[in-house]
C-alpha positions as a Markdown table, in Angstrom:
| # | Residue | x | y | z |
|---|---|---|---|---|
| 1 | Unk | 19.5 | 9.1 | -3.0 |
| 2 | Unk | 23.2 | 9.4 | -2.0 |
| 3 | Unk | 23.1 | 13.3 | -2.3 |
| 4 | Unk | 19.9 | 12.5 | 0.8 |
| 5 | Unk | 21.9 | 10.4 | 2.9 |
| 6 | Unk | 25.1 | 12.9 | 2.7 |
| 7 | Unk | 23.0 | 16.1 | 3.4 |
| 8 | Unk | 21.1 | 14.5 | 6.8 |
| 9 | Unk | 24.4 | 13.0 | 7.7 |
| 10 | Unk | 25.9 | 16.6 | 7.6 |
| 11 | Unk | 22.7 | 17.8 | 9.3 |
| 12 | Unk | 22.0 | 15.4 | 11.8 |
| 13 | Unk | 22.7 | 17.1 | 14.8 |
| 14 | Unk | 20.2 | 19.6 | 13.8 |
| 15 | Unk | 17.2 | 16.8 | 12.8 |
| 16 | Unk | 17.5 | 15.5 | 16.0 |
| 17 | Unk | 17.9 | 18.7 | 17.9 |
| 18 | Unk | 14.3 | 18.9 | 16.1 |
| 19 | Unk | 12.8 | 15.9 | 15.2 |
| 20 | Unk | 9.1 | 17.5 | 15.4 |
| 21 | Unk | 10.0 | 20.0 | 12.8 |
| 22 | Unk | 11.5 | 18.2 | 10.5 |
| 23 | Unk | 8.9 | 15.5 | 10.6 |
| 24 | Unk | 6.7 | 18.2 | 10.1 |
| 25 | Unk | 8.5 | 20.0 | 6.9 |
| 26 | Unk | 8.9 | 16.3 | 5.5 |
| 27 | Unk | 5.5 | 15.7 | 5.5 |
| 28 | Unk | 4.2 | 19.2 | 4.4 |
| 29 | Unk | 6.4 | 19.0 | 1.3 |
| 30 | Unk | 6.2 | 15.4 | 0.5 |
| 31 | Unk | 2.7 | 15.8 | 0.5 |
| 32 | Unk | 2.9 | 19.0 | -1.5 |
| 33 | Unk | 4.7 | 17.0 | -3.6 |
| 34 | Unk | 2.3 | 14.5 | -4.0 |
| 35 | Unk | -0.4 | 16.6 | -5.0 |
| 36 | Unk | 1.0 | 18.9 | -7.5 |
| 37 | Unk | 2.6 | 15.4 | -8.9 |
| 38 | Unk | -1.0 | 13.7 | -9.4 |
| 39 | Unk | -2.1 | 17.3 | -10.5 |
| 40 | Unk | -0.2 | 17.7 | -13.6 |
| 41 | Unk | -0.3 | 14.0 | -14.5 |
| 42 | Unk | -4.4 | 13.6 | -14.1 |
| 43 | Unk | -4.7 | 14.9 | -17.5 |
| 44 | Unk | -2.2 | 12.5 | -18.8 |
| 45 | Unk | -3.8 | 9.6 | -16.8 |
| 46 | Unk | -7.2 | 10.2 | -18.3 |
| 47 | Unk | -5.6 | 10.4 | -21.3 |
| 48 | Unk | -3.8 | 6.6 | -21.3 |
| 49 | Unk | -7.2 | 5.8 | -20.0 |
| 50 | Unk | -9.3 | 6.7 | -22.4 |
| 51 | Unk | -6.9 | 5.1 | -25.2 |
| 52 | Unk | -7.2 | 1.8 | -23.0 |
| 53 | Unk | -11.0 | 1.7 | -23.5 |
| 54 | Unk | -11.1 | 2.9 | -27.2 |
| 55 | Unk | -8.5 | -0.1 | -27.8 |
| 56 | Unk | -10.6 | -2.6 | -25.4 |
| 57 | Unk | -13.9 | -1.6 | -27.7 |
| 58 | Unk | -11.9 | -1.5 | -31.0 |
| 59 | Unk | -11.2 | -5.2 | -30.3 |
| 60 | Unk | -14.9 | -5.9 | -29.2 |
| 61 | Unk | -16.0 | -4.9 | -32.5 |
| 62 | Unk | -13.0 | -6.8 | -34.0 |
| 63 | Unk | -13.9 | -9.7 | -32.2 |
| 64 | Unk | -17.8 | -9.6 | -33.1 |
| 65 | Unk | -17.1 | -9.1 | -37.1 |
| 66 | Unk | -15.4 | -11.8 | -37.3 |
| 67 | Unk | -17.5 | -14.9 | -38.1 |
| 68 | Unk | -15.9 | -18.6 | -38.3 |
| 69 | Unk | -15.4 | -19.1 | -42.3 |
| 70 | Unk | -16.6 | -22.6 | -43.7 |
| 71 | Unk | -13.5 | -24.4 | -45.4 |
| 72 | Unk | -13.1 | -24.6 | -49.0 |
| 73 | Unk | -13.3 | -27.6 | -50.5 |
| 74 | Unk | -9.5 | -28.5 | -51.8 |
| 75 | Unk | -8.4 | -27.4 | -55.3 |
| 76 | Unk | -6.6 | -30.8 | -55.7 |
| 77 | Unk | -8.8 | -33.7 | -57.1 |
| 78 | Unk | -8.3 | -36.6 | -55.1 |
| 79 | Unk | -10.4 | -39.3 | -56.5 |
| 80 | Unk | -9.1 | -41.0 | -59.5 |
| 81 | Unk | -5.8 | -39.9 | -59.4 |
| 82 | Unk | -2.3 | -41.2 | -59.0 |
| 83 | Unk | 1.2 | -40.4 | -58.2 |
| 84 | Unk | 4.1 | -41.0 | -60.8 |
| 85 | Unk | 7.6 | -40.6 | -60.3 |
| 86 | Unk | 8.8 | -38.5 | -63.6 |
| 87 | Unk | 12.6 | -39.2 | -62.6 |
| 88 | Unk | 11.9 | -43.4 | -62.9 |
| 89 | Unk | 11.2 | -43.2 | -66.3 |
């Protein structure tokens, strides 16, 4: 951005001896720019696109398989027992 600001400093007697012109090369290559930019990257837009809607339908299946489990009942009995210290004997 610096290496901008030096070269229309050093040029500016010549921007503003034609502003139309240069205004008018700024925007004809901007715009050039622009387009050949968005040209080579469409294919790599689609691209991340596509991935984004595999991934959103990967986890839509994901989502449907999974059906709430029902608990198991504990391992542990719990009636009839009791805790005993094995250290207090």
């Amino acid at each position: 951005m610096q290496d901008l600001i030096d070269f229309l400093q050093s040029n500016a007697t010549l921007v503003l001896a034609n502003p139309a012109a240069f205004a008018t090369f700024a925007i004809i290559f901007g715009g050039g720019g622009f387009v050949i930019g968005r040209y080579f990257l469409t294919e790599r837009i689609s691209n991340l696109e596509s991935r984004i809607t595999r991934r959103d339908e990967e986890i839509a299946e994901l989502k449907k398989s999974r059906k709430p489990q029902k608990p198991e009942p504990s391992m542990v009995p719990i009636r009839g027992t009791s805790a005993v210290d094995q250290k207090a004997e």
